[in-house]
N, C-alpha and C positions, 0 to 999 in steps of 0.2 A: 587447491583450487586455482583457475585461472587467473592472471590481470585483469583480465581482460573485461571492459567496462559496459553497463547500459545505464541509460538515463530511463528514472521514473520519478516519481515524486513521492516523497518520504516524509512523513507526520511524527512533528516528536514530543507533541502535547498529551497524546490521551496515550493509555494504557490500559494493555487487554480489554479494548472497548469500555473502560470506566473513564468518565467523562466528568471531572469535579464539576459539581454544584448543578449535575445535569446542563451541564452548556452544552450541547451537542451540536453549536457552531463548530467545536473544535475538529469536529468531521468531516463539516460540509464547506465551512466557507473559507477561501482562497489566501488567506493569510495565511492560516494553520499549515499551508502544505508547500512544501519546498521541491523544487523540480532539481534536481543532482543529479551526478553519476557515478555508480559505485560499484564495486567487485562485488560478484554473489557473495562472498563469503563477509563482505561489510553489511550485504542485502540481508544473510543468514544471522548473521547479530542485531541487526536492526529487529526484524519479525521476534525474536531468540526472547530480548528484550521485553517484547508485547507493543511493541509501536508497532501502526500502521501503515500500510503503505497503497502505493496506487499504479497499477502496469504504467497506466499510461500517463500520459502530459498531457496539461489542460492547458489553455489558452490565458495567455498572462492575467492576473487579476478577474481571474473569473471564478463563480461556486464550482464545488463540484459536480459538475454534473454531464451526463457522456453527449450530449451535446457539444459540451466545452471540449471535450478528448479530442486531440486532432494527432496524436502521435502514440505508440510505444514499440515497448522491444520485447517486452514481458509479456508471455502468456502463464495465466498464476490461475489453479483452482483455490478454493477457498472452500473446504471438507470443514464442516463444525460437527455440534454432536457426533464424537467418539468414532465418527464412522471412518475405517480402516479404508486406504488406499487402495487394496483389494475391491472393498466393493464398491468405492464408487464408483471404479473400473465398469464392476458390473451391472450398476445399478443404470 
């Protein structure tokens, strides 16, 4: 894989969408989420992991919210339920 870097912002509190004690701050609000920049292949262990992440960069100390997005580099689908890269293609 490349060096070659983007910047997105990377969450390293929750995992695989489980949120202890149901805080689902750990999602949304702007501490939880770190703006970096990292090789795909640091990007591809991060996700690997089950932390999440975010294409884009939000606005210093702000929720998440795409409002707040004023920048990315990342174009990222997010395919859940089992469903094969095939068909979302198709679908």
């Amino acid at each position: 894989m490349s060096n070659q870097t983007v910047r997105l912002s990377l969450n390293f509190e929750a995992v695989n969408k489980d949120v202890p004690n149901k805080n689902y701050a750990l999602l949304t609000k702007a501490k939880y989420w770190r703006t970096t920049e990292v090789t795909l292949g640091e990007l591809c262990s991060h996700i690997g992991a089950g932390h999440p992440f975010m294409p884009g960069v939000i606005d210093a100390h702000c929720d998440r919210k795409k409002e707040h997005c004023n920048f990315a580099q990342v174009l990222a689908l997010d395919i859940d339920q089992g469903m094969s890269t095939e068909e979302a293609i198709a679908h």
